[in-house]
OpenMM code with the backbone's topology and positions (N, CA, C; nanometers):
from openmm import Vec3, app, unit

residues = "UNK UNK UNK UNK UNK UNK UNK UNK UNK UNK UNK UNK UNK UNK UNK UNK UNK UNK UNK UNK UNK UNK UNK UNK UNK UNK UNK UNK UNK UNK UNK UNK UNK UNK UNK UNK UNK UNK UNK UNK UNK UNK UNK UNK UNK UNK UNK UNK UNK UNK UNK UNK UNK UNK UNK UNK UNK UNK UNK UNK UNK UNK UNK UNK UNK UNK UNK UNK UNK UNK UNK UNK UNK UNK UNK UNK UNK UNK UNK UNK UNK UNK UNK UNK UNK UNK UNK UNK UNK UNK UNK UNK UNK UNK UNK UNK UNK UNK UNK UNK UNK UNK UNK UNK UNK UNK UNK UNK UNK UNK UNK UNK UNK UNK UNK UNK UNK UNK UNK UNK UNK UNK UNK UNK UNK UNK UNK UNK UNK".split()
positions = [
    Vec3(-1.3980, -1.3452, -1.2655),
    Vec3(-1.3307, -1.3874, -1.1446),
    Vec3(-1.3923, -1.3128, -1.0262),
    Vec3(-1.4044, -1.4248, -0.9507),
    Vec3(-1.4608, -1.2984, -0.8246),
    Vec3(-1.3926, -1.2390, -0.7337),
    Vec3(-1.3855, -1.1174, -0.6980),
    Vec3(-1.3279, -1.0585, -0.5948),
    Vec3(-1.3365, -1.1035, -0.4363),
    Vec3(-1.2231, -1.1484, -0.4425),
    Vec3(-1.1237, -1.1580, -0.2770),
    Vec3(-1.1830, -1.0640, -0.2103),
    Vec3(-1.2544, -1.1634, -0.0484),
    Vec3(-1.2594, -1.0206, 0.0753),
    Vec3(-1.1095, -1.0519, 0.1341),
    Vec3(-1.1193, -0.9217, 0.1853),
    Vec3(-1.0084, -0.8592, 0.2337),
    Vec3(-0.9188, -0.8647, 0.3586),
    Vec3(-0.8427, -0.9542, 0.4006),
    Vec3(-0.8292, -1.0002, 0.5274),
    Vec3(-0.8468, -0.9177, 0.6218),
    Vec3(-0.9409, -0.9057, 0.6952),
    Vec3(-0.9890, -0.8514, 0.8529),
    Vec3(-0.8819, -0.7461, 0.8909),
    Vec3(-0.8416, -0.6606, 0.9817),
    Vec3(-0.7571, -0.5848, 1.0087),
    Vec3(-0.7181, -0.6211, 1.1770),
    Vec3(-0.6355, -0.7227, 1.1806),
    Vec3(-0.6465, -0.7867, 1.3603),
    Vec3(-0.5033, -0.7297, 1.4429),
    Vec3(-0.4544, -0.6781, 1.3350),
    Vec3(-0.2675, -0.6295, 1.4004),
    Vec3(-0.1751, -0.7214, 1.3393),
    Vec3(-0.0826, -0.7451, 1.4100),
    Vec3(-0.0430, -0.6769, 1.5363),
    Vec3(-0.0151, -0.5563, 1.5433),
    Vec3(-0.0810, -0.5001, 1.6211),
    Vec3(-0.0172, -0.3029, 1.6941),
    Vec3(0.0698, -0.2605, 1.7502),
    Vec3(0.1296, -0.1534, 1.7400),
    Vec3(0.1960, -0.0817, 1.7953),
    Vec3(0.1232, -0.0157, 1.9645),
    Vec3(-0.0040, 0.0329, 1.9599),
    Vec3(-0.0096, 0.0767, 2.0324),
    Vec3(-0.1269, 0.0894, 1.9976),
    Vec3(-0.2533, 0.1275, 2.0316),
    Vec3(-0.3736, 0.2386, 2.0213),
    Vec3(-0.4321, 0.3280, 1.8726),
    Vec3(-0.2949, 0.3971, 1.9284),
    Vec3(-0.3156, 0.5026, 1.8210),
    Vec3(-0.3001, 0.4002, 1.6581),
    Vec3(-0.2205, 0.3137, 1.6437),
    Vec3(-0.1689, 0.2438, 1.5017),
    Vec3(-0.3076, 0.1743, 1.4941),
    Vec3(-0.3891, 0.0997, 1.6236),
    Vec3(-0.5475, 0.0351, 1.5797),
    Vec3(-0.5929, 0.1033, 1.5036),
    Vec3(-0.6083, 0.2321, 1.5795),
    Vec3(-0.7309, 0.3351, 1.5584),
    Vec3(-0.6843, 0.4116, 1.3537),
    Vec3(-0.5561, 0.4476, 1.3509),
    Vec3(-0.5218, 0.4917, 1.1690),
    Vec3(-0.5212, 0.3540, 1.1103),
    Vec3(-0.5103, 0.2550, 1.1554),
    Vec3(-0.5687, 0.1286, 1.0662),
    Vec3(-0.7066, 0.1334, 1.0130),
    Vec3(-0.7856, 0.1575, 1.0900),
    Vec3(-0.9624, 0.1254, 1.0207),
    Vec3(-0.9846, 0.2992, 0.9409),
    Vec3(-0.8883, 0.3630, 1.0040),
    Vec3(-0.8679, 0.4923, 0.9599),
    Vec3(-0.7845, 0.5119, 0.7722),
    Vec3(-0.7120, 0.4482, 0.7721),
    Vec3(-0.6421, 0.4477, 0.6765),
    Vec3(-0.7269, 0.4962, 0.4898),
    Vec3(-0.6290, 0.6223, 0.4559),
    Vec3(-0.7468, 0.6549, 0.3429),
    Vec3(-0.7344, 0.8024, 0.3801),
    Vec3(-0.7785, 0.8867, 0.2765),
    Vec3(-0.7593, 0.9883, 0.3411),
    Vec3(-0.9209, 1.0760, 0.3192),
    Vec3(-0.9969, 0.9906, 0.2716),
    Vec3(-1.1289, 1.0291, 0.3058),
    Vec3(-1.2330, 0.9833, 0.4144),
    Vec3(-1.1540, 0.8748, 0.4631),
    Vec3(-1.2321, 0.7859, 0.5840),
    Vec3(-1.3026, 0.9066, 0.7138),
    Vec3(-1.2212, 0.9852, 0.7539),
    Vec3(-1.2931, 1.0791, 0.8555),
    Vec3(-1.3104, 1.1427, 0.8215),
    Vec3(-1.3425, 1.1862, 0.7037),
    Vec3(-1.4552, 1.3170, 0.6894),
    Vec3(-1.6083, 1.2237, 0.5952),
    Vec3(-1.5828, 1.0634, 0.5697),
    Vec3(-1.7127, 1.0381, 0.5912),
    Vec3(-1.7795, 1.0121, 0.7054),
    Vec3(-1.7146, 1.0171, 0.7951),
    Vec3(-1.7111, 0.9965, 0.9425),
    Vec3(-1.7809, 1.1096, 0.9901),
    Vec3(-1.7592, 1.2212, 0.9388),
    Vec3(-1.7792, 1.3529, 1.0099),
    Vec3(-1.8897, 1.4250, 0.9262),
    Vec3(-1.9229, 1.3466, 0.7826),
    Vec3(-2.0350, 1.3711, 0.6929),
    Vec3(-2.1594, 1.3107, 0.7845),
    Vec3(-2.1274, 1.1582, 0.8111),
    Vec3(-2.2515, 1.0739, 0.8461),
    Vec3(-2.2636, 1.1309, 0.9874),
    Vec3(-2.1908, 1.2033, 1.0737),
    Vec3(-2.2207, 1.2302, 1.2133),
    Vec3(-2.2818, 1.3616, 1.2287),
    Vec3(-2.2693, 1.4717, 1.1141),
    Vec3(-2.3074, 1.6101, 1.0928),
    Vec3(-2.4408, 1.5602, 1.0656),
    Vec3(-2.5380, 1.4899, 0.9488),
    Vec3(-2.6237, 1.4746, 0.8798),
    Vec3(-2.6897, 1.3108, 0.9065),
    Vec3(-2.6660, 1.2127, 0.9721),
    Vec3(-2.6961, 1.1244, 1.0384),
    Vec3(-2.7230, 1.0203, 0.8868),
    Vec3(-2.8135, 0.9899, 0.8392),
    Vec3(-2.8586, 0.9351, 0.7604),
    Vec3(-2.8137, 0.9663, 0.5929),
    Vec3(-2.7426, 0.9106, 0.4965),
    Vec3(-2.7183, 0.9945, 0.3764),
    Vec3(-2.6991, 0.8527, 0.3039),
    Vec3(-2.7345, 0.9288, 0.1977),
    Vec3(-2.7513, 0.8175, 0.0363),
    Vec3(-2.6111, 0.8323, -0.0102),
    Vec3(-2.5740, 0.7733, -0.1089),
    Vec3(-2.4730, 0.7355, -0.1685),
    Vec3(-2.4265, 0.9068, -0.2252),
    Vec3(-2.5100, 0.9486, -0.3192),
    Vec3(-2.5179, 1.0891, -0.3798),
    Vec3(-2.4987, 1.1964, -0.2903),
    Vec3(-2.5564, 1.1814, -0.1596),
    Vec3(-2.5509, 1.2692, -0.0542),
    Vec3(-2.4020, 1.2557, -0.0043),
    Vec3(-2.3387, 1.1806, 0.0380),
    Vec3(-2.2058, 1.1976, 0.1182),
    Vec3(-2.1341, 1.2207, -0.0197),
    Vec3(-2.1179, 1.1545, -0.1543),
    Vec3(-2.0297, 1.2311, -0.2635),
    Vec3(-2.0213, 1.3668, -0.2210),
    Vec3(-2.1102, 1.4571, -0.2254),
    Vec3(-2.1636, 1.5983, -0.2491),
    Vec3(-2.0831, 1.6162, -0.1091),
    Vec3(-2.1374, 1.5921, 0.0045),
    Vec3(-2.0712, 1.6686, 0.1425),
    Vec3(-1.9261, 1.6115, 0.1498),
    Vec3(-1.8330, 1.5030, 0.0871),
    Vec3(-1.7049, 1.4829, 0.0700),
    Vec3(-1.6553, 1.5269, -0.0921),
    Vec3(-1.6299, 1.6619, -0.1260),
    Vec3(-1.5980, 1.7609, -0.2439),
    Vec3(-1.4494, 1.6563, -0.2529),
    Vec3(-1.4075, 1.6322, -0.3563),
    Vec3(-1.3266, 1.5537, -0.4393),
    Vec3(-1.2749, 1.4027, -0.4234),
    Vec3(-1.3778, 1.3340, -0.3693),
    Vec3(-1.3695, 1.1862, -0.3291),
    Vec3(-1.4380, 1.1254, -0.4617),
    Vec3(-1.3796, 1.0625, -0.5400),
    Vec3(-1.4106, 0.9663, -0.6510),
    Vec3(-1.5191, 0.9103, -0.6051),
    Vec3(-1.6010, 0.8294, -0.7097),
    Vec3(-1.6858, 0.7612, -0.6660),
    Vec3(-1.6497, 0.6272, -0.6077),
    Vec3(-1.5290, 0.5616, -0.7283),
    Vec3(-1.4512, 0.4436, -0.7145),
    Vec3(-1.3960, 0.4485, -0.5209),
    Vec3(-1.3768, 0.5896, -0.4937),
    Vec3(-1.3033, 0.5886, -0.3759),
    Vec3(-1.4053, 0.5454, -0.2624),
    Vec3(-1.4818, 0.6417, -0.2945),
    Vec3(-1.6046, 0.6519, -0.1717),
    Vec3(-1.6716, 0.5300, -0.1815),
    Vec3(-1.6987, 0.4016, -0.2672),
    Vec3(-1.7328, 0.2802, -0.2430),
    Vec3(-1.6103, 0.1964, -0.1608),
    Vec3(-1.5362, 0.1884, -0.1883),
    Vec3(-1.4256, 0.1452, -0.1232),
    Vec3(-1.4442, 0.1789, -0.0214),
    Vec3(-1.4141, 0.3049, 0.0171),
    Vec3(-1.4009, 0.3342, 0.1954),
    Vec3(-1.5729, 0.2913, 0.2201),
    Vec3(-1.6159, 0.2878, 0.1996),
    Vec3(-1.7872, 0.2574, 0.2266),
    Vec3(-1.7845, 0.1124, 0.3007),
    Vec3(-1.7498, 0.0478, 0.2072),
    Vec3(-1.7257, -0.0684, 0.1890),
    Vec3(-1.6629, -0.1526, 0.3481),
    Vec3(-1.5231, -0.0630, 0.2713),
    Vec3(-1.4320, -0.1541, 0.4624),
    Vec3(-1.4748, -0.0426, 0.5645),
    Vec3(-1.5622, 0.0758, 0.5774),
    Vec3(-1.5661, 0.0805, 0.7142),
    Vec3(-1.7002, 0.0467, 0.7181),
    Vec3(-1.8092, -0.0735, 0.6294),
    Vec3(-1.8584, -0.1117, 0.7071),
    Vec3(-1.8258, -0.2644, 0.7455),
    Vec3(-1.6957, -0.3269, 0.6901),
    Vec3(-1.6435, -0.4198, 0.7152),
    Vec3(-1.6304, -0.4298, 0.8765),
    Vec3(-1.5264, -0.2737, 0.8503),
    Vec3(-1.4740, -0.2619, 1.0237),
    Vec3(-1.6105, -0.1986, 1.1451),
    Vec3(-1.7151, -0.2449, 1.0735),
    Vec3(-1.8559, -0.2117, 1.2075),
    Vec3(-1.8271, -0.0906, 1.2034),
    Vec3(-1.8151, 0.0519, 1.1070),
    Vec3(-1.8033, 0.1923, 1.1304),
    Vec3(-1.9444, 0.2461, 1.1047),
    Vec3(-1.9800, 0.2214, 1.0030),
    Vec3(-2.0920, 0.2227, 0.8876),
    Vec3(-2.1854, 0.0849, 0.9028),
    Vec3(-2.3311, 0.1324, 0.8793),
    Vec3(-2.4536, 0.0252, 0.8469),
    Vec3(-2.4664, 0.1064, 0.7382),
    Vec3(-2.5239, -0.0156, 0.6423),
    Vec3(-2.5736, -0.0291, 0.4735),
    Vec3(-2.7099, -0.1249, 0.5189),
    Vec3(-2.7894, 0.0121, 0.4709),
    Vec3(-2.9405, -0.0243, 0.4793),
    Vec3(-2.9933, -0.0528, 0.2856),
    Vec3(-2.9904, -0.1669, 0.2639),
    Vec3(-3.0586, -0.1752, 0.1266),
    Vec3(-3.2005, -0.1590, 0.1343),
    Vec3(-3.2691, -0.0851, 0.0563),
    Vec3(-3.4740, -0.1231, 0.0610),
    Vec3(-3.4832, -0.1747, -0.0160),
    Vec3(-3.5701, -0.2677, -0.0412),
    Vec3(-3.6037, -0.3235, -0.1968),
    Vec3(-3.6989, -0.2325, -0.2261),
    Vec3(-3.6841, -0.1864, -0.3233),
    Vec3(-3.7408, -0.0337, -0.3888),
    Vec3(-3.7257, -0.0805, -0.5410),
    Vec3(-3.7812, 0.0225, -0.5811),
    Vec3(-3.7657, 0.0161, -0.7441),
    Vec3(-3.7269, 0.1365, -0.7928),
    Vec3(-3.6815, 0.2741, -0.8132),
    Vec3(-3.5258, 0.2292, -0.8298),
    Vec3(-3.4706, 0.1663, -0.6933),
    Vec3(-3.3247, 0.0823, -0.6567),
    Vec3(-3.3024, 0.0680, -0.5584),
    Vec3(-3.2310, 0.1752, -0.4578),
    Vec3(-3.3303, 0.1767, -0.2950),
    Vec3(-3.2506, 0.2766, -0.2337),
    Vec3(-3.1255, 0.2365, -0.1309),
    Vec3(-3.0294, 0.2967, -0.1377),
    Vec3(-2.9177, 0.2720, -0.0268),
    Vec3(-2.8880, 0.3731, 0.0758),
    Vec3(-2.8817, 0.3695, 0.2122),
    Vec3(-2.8984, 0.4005, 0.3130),
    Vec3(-2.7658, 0.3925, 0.3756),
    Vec3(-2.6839, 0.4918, 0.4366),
    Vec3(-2.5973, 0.4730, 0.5059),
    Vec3(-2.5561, 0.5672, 0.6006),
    Vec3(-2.4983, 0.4871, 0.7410),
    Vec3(-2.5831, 0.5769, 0.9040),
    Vec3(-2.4425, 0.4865, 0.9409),
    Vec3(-2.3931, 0.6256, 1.0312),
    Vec3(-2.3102, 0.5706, 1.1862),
    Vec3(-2.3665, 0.4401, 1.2729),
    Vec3(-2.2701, 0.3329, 1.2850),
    Vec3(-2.3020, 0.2465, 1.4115),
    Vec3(-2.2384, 0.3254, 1.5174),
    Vec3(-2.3032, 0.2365, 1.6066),
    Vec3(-2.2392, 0.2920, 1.7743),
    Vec3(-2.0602, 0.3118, 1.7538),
    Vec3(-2.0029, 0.2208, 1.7058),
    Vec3(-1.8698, 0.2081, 1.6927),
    Vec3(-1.8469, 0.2930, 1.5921),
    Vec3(-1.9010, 0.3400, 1.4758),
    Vec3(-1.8610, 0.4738, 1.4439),
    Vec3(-1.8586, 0.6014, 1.5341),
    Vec3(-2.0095, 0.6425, 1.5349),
    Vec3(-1.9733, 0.7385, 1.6858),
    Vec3(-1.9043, 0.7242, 1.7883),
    Vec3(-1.8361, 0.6072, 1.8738),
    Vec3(-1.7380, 0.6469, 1.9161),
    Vec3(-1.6265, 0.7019, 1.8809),
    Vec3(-1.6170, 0.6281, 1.7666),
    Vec3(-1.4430, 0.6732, 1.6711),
    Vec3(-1.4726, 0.8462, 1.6711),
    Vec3(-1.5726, 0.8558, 1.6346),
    Vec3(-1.6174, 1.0091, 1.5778),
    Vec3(-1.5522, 1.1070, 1.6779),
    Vec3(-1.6373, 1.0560, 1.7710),
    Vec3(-1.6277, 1.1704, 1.9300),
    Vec3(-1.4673, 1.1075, 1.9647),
    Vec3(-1.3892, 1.0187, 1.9224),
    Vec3(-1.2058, 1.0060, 1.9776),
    Vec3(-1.1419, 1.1234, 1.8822),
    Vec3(-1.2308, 1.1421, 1.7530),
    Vec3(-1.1671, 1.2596, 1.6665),
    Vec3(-1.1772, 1.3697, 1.7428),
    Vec3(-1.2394, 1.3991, 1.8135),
    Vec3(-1.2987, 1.5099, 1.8678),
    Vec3(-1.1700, 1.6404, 1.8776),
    Vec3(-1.0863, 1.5546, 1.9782),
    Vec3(-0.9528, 1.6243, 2.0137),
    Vec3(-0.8344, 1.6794, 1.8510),
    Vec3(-0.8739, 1.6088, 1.8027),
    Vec3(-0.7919, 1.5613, 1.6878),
    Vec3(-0.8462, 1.6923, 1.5912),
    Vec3(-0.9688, 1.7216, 1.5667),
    Vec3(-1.0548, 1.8392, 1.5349),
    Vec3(-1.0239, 1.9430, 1.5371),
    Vec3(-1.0336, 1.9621, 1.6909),
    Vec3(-1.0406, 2.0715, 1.7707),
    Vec3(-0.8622, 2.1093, 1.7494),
    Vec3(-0.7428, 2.0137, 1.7318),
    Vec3(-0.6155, 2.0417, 1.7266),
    Vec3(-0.6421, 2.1080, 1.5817),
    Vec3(-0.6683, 2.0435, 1.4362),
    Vec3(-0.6777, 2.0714, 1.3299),
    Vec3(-0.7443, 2.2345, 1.2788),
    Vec3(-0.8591, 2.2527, 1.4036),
    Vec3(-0.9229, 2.3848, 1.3848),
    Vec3(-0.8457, 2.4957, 1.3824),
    Vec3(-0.7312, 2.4840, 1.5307),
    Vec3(-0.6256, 2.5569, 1.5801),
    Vec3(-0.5437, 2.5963, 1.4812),
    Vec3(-0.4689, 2.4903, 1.3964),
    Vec3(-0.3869, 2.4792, 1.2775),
    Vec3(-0.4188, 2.5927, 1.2251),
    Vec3(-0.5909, 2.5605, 1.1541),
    Vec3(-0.6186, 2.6767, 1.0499),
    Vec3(-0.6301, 2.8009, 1.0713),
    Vec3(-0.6566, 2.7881, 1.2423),
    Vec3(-0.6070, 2.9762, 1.2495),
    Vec3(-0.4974, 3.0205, 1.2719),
    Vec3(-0.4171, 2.9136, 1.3243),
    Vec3(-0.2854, 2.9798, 1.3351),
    Vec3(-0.1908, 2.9737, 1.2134),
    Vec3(-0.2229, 2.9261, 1.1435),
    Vec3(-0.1595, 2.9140, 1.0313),
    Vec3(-0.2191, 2.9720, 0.8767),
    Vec3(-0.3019, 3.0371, 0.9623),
    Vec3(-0.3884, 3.0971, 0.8207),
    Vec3(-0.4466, 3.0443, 0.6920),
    Vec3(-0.4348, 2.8997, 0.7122),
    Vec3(-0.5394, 2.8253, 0.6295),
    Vec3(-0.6932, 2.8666, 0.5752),
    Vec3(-0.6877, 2.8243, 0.4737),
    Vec3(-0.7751, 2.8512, 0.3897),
    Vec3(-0.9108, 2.7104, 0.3991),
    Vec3(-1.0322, 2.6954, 0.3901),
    Vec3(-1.1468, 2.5918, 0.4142),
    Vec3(-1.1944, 2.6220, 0.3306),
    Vec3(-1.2364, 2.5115, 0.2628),
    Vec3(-1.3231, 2.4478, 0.1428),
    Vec3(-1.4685, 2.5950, 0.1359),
    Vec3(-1.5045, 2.5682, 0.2543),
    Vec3(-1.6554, 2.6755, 0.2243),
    Vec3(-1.6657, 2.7850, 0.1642),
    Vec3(-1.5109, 2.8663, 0.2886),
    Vec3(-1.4731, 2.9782, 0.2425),
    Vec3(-1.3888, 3.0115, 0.1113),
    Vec3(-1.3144, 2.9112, 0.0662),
    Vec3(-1.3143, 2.9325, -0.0606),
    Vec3(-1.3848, 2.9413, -0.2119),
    Vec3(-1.4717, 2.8422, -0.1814),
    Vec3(-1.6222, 2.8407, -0.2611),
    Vec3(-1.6734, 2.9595, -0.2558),
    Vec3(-1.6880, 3.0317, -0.1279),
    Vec3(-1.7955, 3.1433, -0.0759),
    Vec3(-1.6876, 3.2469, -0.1388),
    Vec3(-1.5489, 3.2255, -0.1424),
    Vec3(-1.4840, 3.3965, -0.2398),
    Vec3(-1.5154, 3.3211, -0.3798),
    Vec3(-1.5028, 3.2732, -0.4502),
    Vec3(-1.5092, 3.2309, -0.5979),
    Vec3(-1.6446, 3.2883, -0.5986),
    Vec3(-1.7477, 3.2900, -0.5477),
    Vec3(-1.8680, 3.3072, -0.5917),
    Vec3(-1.9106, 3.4878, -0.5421),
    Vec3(-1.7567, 3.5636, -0.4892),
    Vec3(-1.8106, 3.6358, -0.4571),
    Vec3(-1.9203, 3.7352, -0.2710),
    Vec3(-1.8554, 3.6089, -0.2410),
    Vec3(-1.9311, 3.6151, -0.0800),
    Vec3(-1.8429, 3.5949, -0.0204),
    Vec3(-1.7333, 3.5918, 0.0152),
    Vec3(-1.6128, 3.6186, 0.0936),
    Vec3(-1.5641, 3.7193, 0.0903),
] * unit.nanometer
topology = app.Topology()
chain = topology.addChain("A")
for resn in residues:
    res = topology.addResidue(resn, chain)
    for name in ("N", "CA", "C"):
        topology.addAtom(name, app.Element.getBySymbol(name[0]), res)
């Protein structure tokens, strides 16, 4: 049977903000957002690795609808093995840089609240913290 695309995401909205966590929706969507905008260009294997506990099943999915929603370009080569390519559109980098604020609030969090980050926890397990 073949798989159903997915009806478009058109609203109706609340407001702005409900557009914008619509194409958002997922809870790995902006930090592939913030993978492909750190490192510009990344393979399938590459954003797994820079998004630490995103399934694979997951990370095709979100792949998938944000390049439905124009977030993401999927560059196929015809190669032998085959290569896949995937890069911010313009309409991703904007979304990116609207996180910006959103970031910069989240950064705050972790110091004021004494949160703990992925790096730095890696970096004490291994001894370097």
């Amino acid at each position: 049977m073949a798989a159903r695309a997915k009806a478009p995401r058109v609203g109706p909205y609340l407001c702005g903000i409900d557009a914008a966590f619509d194409v958002l929706s997922g809870k790995w969507k902006a930090l592939i957002l913030w993978e492909l905008h750190a490192h510009g260009v990344r393979r399938f294997a590459e954003l797994r690795r820079g998004v630490p506990g995103v399934s694979e099943k997951m990370l095709t999915q979100h792949l998938r609808e944000m390049e439905e929603d124009a977030l993401v370009h999927r560059e196929v080569y015809a190669e032998v093995p085959p290569r896949v390519e995937y890069s911010l559109t313009e309409h991703g980098h904007t979304l990116n840089e609207a996180l910006g604020a959103l970031g910069a609030w989240g950064e705050e969090r972790i110091r004021r609240e004494g949160c703990e980050v992925v790096g730095q926890v890696e970096a004490a397990a291994h001894g370097q913290g």
